[in-house]
C-alpha positions in Angstrom: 5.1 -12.1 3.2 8.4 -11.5 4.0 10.7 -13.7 2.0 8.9 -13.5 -1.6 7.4 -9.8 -1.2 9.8 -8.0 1.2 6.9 -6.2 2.3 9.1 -4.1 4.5 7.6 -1.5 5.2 9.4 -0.9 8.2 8.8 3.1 8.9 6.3 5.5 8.5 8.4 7.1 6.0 8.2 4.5 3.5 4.1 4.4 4.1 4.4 7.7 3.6 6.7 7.9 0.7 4.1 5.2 -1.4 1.0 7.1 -0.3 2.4 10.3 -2.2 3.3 8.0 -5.1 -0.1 6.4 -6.0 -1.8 9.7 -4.7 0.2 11.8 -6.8 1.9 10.2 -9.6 4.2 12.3 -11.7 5.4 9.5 -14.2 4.0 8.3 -17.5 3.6 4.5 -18.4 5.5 3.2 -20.9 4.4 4.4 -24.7 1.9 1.1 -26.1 3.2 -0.8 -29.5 -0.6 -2.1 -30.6 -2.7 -0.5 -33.2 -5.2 -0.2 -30.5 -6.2 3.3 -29.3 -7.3 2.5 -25.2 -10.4 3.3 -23.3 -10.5 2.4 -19.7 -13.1 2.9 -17.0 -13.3 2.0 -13.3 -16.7 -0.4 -11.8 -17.6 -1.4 -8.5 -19.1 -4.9 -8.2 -21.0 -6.2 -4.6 -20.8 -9.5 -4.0 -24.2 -10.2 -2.2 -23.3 -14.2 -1.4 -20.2 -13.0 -0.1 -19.4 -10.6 3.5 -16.5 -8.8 3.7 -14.3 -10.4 6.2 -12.5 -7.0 6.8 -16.0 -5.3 7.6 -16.8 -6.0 11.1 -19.9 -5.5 10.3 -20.7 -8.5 8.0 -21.9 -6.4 5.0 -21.6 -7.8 1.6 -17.7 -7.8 -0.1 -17.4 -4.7 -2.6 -14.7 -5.5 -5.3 -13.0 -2.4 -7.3 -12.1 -3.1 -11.2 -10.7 -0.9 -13.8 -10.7 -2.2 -17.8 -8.4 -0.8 -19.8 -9.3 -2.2 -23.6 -9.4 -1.0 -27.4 -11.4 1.7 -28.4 -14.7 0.8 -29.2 -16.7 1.0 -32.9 -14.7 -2.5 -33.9 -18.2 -3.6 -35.0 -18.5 -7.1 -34.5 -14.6 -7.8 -33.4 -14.2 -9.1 -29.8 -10.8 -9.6 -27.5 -9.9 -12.1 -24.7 -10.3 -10.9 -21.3 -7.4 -10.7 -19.0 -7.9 -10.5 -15.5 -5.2 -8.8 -12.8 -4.6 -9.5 -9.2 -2.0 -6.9 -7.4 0.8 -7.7 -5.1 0.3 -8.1 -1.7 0.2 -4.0 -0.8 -0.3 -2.7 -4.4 -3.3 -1.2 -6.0 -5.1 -2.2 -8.9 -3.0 0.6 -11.5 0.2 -1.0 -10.0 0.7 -2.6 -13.5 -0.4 0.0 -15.8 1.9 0.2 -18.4 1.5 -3.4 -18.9 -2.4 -3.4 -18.9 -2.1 -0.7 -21.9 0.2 -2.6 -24.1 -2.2 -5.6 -23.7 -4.9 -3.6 -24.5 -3.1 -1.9 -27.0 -3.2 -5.3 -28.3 -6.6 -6.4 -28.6 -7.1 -7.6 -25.1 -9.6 -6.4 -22.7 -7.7 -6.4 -19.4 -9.5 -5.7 -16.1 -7.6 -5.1 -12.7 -9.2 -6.3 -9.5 -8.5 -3.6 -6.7 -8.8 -6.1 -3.5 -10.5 -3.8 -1.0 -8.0 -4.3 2.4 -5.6 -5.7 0.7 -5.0 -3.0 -1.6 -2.7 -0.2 0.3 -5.3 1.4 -0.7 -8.5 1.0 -3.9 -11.1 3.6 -5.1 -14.4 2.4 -6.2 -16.9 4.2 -9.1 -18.3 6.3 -6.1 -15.0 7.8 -5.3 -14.9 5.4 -1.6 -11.3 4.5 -0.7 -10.3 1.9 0.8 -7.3 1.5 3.1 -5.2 -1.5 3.7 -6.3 -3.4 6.8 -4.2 -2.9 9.7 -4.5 -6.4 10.5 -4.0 -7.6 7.2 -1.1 -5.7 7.0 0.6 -7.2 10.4 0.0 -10.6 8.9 2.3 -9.9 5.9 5.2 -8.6 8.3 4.8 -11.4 10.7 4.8 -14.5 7.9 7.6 -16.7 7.4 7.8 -19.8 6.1 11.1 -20.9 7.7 9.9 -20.6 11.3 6.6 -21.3 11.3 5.2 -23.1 8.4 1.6 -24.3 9.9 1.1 -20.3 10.5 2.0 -19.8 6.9 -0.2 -22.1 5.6 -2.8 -20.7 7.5 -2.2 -17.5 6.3 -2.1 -18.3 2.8 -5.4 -20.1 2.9 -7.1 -16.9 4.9 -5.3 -14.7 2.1 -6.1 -16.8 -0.7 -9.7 -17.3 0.2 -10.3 -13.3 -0.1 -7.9 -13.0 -3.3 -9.4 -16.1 -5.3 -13.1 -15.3 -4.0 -12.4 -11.7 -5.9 -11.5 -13.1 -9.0 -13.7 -15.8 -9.2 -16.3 -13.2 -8.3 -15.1 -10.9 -11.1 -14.9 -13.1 -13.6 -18.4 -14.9 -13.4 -19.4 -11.0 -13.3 -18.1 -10.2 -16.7 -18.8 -13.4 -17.9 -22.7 -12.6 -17.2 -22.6 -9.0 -18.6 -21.3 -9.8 -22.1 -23.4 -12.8 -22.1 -26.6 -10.8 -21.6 -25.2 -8.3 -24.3 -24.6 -5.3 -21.6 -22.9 -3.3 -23.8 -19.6 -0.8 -23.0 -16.9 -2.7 -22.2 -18.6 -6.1 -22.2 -19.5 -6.0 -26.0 -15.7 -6.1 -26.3 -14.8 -9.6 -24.4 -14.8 -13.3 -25.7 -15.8 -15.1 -22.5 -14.3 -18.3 -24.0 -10.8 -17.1 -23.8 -9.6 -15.7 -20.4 -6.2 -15.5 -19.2 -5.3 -14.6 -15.1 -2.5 -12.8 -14.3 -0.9 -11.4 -10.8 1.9 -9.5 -9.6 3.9 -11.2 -5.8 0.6 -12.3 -3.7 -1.7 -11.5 -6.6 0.0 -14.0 -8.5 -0.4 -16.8 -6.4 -4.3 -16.1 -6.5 -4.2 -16.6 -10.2 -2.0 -19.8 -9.6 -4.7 -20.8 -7.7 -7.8 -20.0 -10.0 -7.3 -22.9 -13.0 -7.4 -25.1 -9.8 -11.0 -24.1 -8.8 -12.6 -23.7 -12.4 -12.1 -25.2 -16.2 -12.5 -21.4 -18.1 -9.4 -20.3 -18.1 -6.8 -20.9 -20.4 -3.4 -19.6 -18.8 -1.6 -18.0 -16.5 1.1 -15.3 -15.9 2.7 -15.5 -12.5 5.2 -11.8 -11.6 7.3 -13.4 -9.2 4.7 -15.7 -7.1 5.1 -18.9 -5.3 2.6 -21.6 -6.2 0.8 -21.0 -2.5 -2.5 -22.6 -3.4 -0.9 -26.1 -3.8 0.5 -26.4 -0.4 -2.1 -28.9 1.0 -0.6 -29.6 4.5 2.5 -29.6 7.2 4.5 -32.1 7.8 7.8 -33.1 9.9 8.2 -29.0 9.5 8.0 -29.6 5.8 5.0 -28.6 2.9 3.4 -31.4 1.1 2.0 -30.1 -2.5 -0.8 -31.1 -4.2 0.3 -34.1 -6.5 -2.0 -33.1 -9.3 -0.2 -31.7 -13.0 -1.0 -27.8 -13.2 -3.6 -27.9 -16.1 -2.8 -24.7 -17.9 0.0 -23.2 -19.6 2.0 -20.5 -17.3 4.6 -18.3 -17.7 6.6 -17.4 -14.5 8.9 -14.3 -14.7 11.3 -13.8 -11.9 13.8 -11.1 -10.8 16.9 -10.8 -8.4 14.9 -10.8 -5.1 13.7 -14.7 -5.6 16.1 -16.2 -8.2 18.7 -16.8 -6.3 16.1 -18.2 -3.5 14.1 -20.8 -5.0 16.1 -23.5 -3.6 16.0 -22.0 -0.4 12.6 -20.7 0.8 10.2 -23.3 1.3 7.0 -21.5 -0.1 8.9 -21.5 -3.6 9.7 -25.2 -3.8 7.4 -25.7 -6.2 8.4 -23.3 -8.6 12.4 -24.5 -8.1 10.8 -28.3 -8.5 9.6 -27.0 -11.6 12.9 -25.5 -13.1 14.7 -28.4 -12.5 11.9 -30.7 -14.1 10.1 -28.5 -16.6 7.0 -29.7 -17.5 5.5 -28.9 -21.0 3.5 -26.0 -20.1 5.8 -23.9 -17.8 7.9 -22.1 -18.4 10.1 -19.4 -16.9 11.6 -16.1 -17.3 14.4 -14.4 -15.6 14.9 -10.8 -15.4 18.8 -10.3 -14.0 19.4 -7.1 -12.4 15.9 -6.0 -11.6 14.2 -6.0 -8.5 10.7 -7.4 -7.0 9.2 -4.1 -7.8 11.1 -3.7 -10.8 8.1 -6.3 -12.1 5.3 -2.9 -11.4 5.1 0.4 -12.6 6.5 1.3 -9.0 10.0 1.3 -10.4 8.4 4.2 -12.7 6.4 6.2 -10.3 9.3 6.2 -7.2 12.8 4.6 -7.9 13.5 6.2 -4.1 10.6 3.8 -2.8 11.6 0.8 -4.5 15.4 0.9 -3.6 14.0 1.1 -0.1 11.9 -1.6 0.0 14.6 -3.7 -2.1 17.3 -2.4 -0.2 19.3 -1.8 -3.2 19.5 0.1 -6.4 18.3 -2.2 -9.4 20.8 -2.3 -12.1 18.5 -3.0 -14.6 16.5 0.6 -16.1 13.1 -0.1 -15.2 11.8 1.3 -18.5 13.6 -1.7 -19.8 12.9 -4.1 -18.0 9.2 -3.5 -18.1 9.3 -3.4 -21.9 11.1 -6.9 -21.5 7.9 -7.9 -19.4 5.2 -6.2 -21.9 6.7 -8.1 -24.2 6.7 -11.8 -22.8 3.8 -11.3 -21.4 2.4 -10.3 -24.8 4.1 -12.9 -27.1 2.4 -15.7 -24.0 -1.2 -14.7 -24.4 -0.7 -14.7 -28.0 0.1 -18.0 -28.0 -2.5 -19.4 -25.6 -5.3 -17.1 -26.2 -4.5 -16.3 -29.8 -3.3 -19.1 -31.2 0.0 -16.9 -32.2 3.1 -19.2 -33.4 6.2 -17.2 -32.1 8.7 -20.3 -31.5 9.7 -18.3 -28.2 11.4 -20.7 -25.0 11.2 -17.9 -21.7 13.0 -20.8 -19.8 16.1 -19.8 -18.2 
């Protein structure tokens, strides 16, 4: 998606420069603040109603998580479950240092790895799974300006995966600490989920309090609200006329601030800081960069000054302590009840 992820990936140098990043990583996430010593462990989950439509071969969809959550022997004690969708070519550890201070916490947080979507996913059995090829042309040839009926057809066909993921994931989870499975399932509250997403990924979790009535908020890194574009018309998007029924928290950076008013596929999300409604509201991050918002900016500042196409002038350790933070102080509130008198809006 060219104008909110500036998935430029325009060489197969820069390929090449994030394979050896999330292959290799030399950097550490950020220290956690919680009392919480972290476990974490990785699942694979088939989806048997469900074939993969990256396959070719119509075999069932196979969905990669990893939980990161509090150590267990809190006899008795359980935490809300927050669930992650990645950016449009990230992987499911692109947000570690977040999903740590979280769990640090008291929350169980689980990161989908979307098989073809990620650049590339491991499941429990060691498999790896590439980005798809044709997936991957999509991204570079989107945009909204030009060709808005392609766009929307794109997002729905993007979308459909993401949300069928989560939805997938969190009925999953939901079924496992309902039938006491023990591990890492002993340690959720079903009745409080949160969804959460990073560029692309975030627009799936938009999208998921729109399709079911069990989750209680959202936090959006830098993500247009794609799901409520309902049609084309006179070379315009018509959105869904409906309130958004949860509270969210959007946190933006310098690739889409100054932008909102301009790119069509963000109009909702402009609409939204000029009319605030009582349940949004909205963060802005000056001097950091779209990938500022992952653990990226961590693991290879030369990537993400590529892909940005500028230096950010924010440090990325602080800025992603400034998004641990929000992000922590939101679920608080709407999962924990948590009184912090805090106003994000910009």
């Amino acid at each position: 998606m060219r104008k909110f992820i500036r998935l430029g990936l325009a060489s197969l140098l820069a390929t090449g420069i994030i394979l050896a990043a999330l292959f290799f990583p030399t950097y550490r996430p950020l220290a956690v603040t919680g009392p919480y010593r972290i476990e974490t462990t990785r699942q694979t989950y088939t989806d048997s109603r469900r074939s993969d439509p990256y396959s070719g071969s119509g075999t069932a969809r196979r969905v990669n998580v990893v939980f990161w959550y509090p150590q267990s022997g809190v006899i008795g004690k359980t935490f809300p479950l927050i669930i992650f969708s990645h950016g449009g070519l990230g992987t499911e550890t692109s947000n570690e240092s977040l999903y740590r201070e979280l769990a640090s916490h008291g929350y169980v947080v689980c990161s989908i790895g979307h098989p073809s979507h990620a650049l590339w996913t491991r499941g429990e059995d060691s498999l790896i799974t590439f980005v798809n090829l044709g997936y991957f042309g999509e991204l570079q040839r989107e945009d909204a300006k030009t060709d808005k009926r392609q766009s929307l057809d794109y997002y729905r066909k993007w979308l459909a995966v993401r949300t069928g993921d989560i939805n997938f994931v969190i009925n999953t989870i939901k079924a496992q600490a309902s039938e006491g499975a023990g591990g890492v399932f002993e340690q959720i509250d079903p009745t409080r989920i949160g969804v959460m997403g990073h560029s692309l990924g975030g627009a799936a979790a938009l999208a998921i309090p729109r399709q079911r009535d069990d989750v209680d908020s959202v936090i959006a890194l830098e993500s247009p609200f794609l799901y409520d574009i309902v049609d084309v018309e006179d070379d315009r998007f018509i959105w869904l006329d409906v309130a958004y029924p949860v509270p969210v928290l959007n946190i933006y950076s310098d690739s889409s601030w100054p932008h909102l008013d301009e790119w069509p596929q963000y109009a909702r999300n402009a609409d939204l800081l000029d009319n605030p409604s009582f349940n949004t509201t909205s963060l802005y991050i000056a001097g950091a960069g779209h990938f500022s918002l992952t653990d990226l900016s961590l693991a290879s500042p030369l990537l993400v000054r590529l892909l940005e196409g500028k230096s950010s002038s924010a440090d990325p350790r602080a800025t992603l302590q400034k998004i641990n933070q929000a992000c922590l102080e939101f679920f608080d509130r709407t999962l924990k009840n948590a009184d912090f008198g805090t106003n994000f809006t910009k």
